[in-house]
C-alpha positions as YAML, in Angstrom:
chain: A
units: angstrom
residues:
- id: 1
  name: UNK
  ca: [122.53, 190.44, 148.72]
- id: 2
  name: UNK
  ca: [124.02, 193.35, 146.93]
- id: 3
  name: UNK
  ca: [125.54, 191.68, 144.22]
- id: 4
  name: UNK
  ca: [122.66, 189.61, 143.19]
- id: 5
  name: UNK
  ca: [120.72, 192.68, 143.15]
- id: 6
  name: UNK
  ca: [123.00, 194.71, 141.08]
- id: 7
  name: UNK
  ca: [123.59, 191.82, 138.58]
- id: 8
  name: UNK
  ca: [119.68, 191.99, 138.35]
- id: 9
  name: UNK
  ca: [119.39, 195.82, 137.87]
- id: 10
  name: UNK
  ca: [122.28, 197.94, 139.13]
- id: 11
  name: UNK
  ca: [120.53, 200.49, 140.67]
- id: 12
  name: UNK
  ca: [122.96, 203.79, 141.92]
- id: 13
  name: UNK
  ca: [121.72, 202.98, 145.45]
- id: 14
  name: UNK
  ca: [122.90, 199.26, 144.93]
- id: 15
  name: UNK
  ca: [126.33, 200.26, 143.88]
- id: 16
  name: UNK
  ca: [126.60, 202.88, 146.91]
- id: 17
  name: UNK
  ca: [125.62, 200.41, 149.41]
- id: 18
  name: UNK
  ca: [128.20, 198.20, 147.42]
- id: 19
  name: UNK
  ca: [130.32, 200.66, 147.81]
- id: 20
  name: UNK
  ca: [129.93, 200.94, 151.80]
- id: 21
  name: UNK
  ca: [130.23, 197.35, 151.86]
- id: 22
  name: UNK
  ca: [133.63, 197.51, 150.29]
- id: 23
  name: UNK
  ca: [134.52, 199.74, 153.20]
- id: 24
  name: UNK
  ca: [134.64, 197.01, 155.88]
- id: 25
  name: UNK
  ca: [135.04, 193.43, 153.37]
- id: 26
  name: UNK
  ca: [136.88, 192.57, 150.11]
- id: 27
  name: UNK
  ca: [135.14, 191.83, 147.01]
- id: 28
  name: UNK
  ca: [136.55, 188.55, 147.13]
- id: 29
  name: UNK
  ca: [134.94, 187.89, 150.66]
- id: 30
  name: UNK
  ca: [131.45, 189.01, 149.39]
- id: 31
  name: UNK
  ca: [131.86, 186.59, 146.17]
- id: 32
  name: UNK
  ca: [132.60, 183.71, 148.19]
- id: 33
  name: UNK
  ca: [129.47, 185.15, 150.51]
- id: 34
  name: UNK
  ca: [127.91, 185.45, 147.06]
- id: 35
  name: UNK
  ca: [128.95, 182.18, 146.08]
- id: 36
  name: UNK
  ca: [127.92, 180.27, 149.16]
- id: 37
  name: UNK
  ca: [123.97, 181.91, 149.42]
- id: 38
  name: UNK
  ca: [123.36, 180.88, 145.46]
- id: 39
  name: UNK
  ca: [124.84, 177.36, 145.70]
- id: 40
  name: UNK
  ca: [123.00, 175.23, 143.02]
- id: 41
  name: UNK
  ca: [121.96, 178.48, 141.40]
- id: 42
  name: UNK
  ca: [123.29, 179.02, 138.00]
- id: 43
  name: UNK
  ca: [124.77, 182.25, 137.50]
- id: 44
  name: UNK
  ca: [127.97, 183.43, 135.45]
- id: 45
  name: UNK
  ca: [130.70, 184.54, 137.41]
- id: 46
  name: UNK
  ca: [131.73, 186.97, 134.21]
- id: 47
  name: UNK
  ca: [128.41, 188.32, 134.24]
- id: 48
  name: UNK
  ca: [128.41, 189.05, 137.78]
- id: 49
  name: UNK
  ca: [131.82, 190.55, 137.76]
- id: 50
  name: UNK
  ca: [130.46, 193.26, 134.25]
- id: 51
  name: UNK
  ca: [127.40, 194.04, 135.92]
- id: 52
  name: UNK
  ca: [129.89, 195.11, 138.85]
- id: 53
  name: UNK
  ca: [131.40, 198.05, 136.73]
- id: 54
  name: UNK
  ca: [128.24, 198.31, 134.30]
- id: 55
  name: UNK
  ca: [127.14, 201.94, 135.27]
- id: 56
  name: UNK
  ca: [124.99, 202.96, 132.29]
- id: 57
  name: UNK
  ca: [121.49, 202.42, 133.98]
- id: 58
  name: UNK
  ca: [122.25, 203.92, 137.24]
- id: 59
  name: UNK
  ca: [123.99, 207.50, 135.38]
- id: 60
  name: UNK
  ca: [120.59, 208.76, 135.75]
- id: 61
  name: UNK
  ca: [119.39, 207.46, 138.84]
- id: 62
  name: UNK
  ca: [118.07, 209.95, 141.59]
- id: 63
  name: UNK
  ca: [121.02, 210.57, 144.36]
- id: 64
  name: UNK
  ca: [120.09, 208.42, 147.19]
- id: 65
  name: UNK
  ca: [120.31, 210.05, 150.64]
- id: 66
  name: UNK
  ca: [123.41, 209.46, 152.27]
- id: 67
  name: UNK
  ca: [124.53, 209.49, 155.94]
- id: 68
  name: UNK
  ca: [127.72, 210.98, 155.25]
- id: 69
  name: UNK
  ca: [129.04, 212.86, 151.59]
- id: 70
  name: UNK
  ca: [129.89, 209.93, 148.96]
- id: 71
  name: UNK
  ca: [131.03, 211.19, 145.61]
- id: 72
  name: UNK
  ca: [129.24, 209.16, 142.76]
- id: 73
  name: UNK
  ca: [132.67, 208.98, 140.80]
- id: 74
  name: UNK
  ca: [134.38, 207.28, 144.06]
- id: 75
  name: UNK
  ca: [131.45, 204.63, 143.85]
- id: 76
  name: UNK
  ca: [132.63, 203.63, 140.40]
- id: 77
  name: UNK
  ca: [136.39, 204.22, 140.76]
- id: 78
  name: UNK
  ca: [136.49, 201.42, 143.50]
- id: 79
  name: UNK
  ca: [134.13, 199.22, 142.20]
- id: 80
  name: UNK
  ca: [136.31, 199.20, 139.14]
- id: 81
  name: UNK
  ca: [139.59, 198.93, 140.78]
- id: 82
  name: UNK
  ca: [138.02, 195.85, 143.17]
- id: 83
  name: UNK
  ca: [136.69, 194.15, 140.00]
- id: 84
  name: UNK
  ca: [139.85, 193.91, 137.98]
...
């Protein structure tokens, strides 16, 4: 799952697919997704939600290869806006 993977290590390519993702479902949905996968897992929601919008890592990340043209600063503006 996306999330757990960029909560892990935020790769660029994690948030992008993220960023696809957001495309068809809401955050919310994928939390509750999130949320249903890890049952008796501890995890912190607050964590989950910084590592969302925690870009710092991933700045210098390789491009991955897209399918169609996806602007890097679009990747965070969204995940930003569907985090708050």
């Amino acid at each position: 799952m996306k999330i757990a993977a960029i909560s892990q290590r935020g790769t660029k390519k994690d948030f992008v697919d993220l960023y696809v993702l957001l495309q068809k479902y809401t955050l919310d949905e994928m939390l509750k997704a999130f949320e249903k996968k890890y049952t008796g897992t501890s995890y912190q929601k607050l964590h989950i939600l910084k590592s969302l919008v925690y870009f710092d890592d991933a700045e210098n990340d390789p491009e991955p290869d897209y399918i169609s043209p996806i602007k890097w600063e679009d990747v965070k503006n969204l995940l930003t806006s569907s985090a708050m």
